[in-house]
MARBADO-738224 format. One line per field, with one value per residue (C-alpha): y, x, z; chain; residue in three letters. Coordinates in steps of 0.2 Angstrom, whole numbers. Layout:
<nodes>
y = (Y; ...)
x = (X; ...)
z = (Z; ...)
kette = (A; ...)
rest = (ALA; ...)
</nodes>
This chain:
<nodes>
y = (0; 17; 30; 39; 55; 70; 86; 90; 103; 105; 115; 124; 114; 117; 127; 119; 125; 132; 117; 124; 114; 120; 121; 110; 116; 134; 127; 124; 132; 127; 130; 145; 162; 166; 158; 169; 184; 192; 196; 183; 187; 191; 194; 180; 169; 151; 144; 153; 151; 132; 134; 146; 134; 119; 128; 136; 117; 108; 122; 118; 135; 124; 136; 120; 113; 119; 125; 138; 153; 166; 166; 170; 153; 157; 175; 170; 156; 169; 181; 168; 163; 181; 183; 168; 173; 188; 200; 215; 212; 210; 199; 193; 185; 194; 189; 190; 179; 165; 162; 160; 148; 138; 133; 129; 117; 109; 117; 105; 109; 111; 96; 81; 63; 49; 32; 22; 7; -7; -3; 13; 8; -5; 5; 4; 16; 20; 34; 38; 43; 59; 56; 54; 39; 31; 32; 25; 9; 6; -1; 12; 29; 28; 39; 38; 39; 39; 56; 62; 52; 58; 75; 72; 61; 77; 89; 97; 100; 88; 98; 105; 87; 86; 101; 96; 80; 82; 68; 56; 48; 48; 36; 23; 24; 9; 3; 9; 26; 42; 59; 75; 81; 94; 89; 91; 79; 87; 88; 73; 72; 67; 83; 94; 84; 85; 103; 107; 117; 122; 124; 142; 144; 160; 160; 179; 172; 156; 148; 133; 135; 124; 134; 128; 135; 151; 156; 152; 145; 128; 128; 135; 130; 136; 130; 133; 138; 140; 151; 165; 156; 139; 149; 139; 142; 154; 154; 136; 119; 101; 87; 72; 57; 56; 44; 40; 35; 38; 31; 47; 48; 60; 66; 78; 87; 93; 100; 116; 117; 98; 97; 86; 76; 69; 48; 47; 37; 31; 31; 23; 29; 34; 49; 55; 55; 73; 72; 66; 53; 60; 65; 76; 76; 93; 97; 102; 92; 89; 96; 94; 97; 85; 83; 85; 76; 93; 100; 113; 123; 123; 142; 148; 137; 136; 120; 117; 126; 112; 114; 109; 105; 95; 76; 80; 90; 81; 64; 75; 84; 68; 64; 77; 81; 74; 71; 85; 97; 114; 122; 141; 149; 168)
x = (0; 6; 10; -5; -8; -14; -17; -34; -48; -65; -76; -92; -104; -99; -114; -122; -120; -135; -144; -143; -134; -117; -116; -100; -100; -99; -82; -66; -52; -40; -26; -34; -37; -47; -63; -57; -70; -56; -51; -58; -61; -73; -87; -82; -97; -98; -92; -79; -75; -74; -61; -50; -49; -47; -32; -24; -26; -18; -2; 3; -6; -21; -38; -44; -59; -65; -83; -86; -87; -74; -65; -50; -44; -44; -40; -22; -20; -22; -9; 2; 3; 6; 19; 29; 26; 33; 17; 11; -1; -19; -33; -37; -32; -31; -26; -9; -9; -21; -11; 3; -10; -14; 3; 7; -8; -1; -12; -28; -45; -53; -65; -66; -74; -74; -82; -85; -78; -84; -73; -78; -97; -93; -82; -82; -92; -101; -112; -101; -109; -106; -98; -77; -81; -92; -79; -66; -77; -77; -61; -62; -66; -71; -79; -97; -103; -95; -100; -90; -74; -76; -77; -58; -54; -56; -53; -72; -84; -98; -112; -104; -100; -119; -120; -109; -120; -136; -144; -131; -139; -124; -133; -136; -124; -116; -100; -98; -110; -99; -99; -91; -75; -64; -46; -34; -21; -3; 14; 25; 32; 47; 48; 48; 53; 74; 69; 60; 72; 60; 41; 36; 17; 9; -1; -6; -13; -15; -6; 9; 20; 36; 52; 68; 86; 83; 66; 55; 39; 36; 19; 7; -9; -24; -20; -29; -16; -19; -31; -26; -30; -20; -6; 3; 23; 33; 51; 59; 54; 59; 49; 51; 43; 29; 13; 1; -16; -11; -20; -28; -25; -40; -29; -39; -26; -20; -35; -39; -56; -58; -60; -45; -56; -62; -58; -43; -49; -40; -49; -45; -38; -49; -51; -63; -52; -49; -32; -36; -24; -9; 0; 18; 26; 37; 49; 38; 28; 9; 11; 10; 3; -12; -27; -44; -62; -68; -57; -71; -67; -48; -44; -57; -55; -41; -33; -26; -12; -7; -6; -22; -24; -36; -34; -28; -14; -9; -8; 4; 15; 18; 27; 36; 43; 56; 61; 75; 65; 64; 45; 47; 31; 29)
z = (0; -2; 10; 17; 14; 24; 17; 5; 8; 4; -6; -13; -23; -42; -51; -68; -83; -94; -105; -122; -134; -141; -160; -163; -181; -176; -168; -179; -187; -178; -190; -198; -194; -207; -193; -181; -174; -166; -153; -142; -125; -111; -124; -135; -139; -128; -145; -148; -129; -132; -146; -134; -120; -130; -139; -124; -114; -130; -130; -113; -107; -96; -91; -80; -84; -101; -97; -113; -101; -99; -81; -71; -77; -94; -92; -83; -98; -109; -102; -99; -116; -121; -111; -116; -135; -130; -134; -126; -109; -113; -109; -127; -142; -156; -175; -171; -154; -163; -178; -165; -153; -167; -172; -152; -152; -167; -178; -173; -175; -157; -159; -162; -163; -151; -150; -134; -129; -119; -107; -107; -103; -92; -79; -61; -58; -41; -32; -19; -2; 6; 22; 27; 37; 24; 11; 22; 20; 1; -9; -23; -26; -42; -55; -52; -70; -88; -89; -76; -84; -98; -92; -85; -99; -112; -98; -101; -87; -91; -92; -107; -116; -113; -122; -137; -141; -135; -144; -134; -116; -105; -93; -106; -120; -126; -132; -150; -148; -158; -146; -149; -138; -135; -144; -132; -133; -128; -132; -126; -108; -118; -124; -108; -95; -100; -101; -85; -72; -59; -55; -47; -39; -41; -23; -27; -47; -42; -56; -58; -72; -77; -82; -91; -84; -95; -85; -100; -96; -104; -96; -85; -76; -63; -45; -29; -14; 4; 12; 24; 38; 35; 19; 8; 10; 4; -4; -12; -8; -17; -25; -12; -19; -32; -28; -39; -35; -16; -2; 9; 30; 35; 52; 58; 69; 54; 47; 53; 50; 58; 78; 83; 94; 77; 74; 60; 44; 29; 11; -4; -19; -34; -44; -32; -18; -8; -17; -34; -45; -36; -22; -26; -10; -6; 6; 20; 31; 26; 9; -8; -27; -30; -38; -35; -33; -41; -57; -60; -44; -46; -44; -37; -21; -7; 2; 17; 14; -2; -20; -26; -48; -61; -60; -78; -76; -59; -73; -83; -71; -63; -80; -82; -64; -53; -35; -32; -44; -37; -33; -31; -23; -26)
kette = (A; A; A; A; A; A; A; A; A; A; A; A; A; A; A; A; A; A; A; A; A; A; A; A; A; A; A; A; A; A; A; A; A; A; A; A; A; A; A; A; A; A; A; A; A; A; A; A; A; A; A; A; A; A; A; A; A; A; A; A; A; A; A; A; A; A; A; A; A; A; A; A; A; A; A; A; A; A; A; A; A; A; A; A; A; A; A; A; A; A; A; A; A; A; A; A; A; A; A; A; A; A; A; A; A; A; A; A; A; A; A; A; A; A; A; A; A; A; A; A; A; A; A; A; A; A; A; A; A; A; A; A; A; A; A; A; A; A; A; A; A; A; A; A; A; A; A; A; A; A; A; A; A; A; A; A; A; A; A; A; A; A; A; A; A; A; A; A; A; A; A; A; A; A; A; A; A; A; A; A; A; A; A; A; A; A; A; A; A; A; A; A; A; A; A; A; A; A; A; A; A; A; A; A; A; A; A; A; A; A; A; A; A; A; A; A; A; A; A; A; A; A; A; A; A; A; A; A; A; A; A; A; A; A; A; A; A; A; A; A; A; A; A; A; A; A; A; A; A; A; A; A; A; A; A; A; A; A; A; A; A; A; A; A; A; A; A; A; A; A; A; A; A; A; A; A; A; A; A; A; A; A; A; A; A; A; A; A; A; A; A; A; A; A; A; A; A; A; A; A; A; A; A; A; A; A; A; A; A; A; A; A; A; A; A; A; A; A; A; A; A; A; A; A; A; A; A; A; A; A)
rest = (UNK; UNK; UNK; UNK; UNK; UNK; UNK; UNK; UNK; UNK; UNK; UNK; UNK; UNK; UNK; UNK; UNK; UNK; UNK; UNK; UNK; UNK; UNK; UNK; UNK; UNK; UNK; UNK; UNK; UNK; UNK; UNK; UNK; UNK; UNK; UNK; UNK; UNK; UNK; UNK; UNK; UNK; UNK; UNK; UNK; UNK; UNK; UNK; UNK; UNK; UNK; UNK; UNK; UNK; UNK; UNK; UNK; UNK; UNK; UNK; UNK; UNK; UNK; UNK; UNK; UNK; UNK; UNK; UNK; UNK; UNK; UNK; UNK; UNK; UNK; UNK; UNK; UNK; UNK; UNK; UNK; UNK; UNK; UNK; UNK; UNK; UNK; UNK; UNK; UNK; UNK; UNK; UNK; UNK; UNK; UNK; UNK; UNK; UNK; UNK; UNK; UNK; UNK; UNK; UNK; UNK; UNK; UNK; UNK; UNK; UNK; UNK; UNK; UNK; UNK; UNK; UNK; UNK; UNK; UNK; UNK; UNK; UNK; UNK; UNK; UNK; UNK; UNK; UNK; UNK; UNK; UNK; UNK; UNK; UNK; UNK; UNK; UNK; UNK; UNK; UNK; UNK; UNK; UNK; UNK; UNK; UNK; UNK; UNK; UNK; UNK; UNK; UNK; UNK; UNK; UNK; UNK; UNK; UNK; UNK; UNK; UNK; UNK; UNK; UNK; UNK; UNK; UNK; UNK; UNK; UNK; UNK; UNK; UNK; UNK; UNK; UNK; UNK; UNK; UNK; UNK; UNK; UNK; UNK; UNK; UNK; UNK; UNK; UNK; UNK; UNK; UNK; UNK; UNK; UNK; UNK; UNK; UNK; UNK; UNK; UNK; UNK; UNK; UNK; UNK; UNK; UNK; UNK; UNK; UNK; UNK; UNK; UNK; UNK; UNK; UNK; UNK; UNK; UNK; UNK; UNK; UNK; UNK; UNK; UNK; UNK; UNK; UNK; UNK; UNK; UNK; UNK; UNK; UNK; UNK; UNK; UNK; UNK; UNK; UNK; UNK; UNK; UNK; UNK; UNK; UNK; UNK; UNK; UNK; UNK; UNK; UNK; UNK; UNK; UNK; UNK; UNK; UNK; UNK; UNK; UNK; UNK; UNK; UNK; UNK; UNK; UNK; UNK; UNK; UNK; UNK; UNK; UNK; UNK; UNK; UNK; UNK; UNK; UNK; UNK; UNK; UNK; UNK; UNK; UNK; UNK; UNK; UNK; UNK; UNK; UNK; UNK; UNK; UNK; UNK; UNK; UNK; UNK; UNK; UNK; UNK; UNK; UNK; UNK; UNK; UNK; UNK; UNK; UNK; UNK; UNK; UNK; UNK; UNK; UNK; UNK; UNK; UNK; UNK; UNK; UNK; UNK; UNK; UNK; UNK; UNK; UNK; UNK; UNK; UNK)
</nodes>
C-alpha cells in the first residue's frame, strides 16, 4: 500500500451550466485564422470560448476545466501565453496571438470525434456517499458515472459534453455510440521533462508554471493555494517522492477546519479522492501538489495550505517532474 496522505480541503458545490446545446460546427479552425472573430475574450461567444480553452489546454497553457465561459482561469491562460510569446499584456487574443495559438496546439481543430468502448461503458463506476467515514469503507473511489470520466478524460466539465452531443444519453450509451469532444491531446512528456528546471506557484494568481534553466515558461496551469488562515509556504521547496493514485489519511489534527477530537480514517484511492490521482510530496511536512475530486473549482477554491490542480494536469505533471526538482512559490 502506499504511504498515506494528509493534506486535502473542501469546497463549494460546483454550479451547472446552462442546457442549451453548443453548435459544434460553429467550432473549428484550428489552424486557420481566417474563422477567427477576433479578438476573443470576455465577450467572446460560448463557442468561440470552447475553441480558446481547448487551444490554450492543448499548447501547454491549461484554463482547467473547459466550461465555454470566460473566467480567471482562462483570463491568466491567456496572459500567460502572451507573455511567453513575448506579446504585449492584454486579456485577449487577437489575430496575431491566434495564428501564433494555433501553431502551439499543433495546428488541430478544437473538436473532435470519439467512439466508446466497452470498457468505457462497463467501468467501475459507483455513487459515492457523502460522508469521510463512509468512504473510508469502500475499496475504490471511483468515478461515479461515464460522464464524469469523460469530463476528466477530455478535460471538459460535463455539463458542457452534454451540451456538445445532445442527442447522446450519457446514462445509457453503449459501447460503440460516436460523441463530440474537445481535442486536447498534448505535447509529449518526452519533450519537456529533459527541459523542466523548476516549478514556481503563483499564490497571489493562483497559477503553476514549469520553467527551463533560462526562465522560459514551458507551461502553465490554474491552482488553488492556501487560504489565509492555513497559507501555503513561501520561498523554495523540493519534490520528495511522487505517488500515484495515493492512499488518503483523513488526520484531523491537521486540518484546521476539523476538531481534533475527530476519529482518523483512511480512504482509498480513486479519482474521487480529496487528493485526486496524485500525491507530489514537497519538502515540508503535510504538503503537496495533487489533484482533486472537483477539477471545475480549481482556482477559485483554497486548500489546506497544499497545491491543489485537475486530476488531468496532476496525470501529466507527474510525467514530467522529478524528486530533487525545485517548486518556487511567489
Amino acid at each position: 500500500m502506499a504511504a498515506a496522505l494528509t493534506a486535502a480541503c473542501a469546497l463549494a458545490p460546483a454550479r451547472a451550466l446552462p442546457a442549451q446545446a453548443l453548435d459544434a460546427s460553429a467550432i473549428g479552425g484550428g489552424a486557420a485564422t481566417a474563422t477567427l472573430r477576433a479578438p476573443l475574450g470576455a465577450t467572446s461567444a460560448p463557442e468561440e470560448l470552447l475553441q480558446l480553452q481547448t487551444l490554450l489546454d492543448a499548447a501547454g497553457f491549461a484554463p482547467g476545466s473547459i466550461t465555454a465561459k470566460w473566467g480567471d482561469n482562462t483570463r491568466f491562460a491567456v496572459r500567460a501565453f502572451r507573455a511567453a510569446q513575448g506579446l504585449s499584456p492584454a486579456d485577449e487574443i487577437d489575430a496575431d496571438a491566434y495564428a501564433r495559438l494555433a501553431e502551439a496546439a499543433g495546428a488541430r481543430e478544437p473538436l473532435t470525434s470519439y467512439t466508446l468502448t466497452a470498457a468505457d461503458v462497463r467501468g467501475p463506476y459507483r455513487k459515492l456517499p457523502a460522508g469521510t467515514y463512509a468512504k473510508a469503507r469502500l475499496d475504490c473511489l471511483c468515478y461515479q458515472s461515464l460522464l464524469e470520466m469523460l469530463g476528466e478524460r477530455f478535460h471538459v466539465a460535463p455539463d458542457v459534453l452534454r451540451r456538445l452531443n445532445p442527442d447522446v444519453s450519457f446514462a445509457s450509451a453503449a459501447a460503440g455510440t460516436q460523441i463530440v469532444v474537445p481535442n486536447v491531446a498534448r505535447r509529449s512528456p518526452a519533450e519537456v521533462a529533459p527541459r523542466l528546471a523548476r516549478m514556481v506557484v503563483d499564490r497571489r494568481e493562483g497559477s503553476l508554471r514549469g520553467e527551463d534553466a533560462a526562465g522560459r515558461t514551458l507551461f502553465w496551469m490554474p491552482v488553488s493555494v492556501g487560504s489565509p488562515e492555513e497559507p501555503s509556504p513561501s520561498g523554495r521547496l523540493k519534490v520528495v517522492s511522487i505517488t500515484r493514485d495515493p492512499h488518503y489519511h483523513f488526520n484531523p489534527r491537521v486540518l484546521g477546519d476539523v476538531p481534533d477530537s475527530r476519529p482518523d480514517a483512511h480512504l482509498p484511492p480513486g479519482p474521487n479522492s480529496p487528493v485526486g490521482v496524485l500525491w507530489m510530496q514537497l519538502s515540508k511536512a503535510h504538503v503537496g501538489i495533487h489533484g482533486t475530486a472537483e477539477p471545475e473549482l480549481v482556482g477559485p477554491g483554497m486548500s489546506h495550505g497544499c497545491v491543489r490542480v485537475t486530476n488531468w494536469d496532476a496525470r501529466w505533471l507527474a510525467s514530467v517532474a522529478r524528486p530533487g526538482l525545485e517548486v518556487h512559490f511567489l
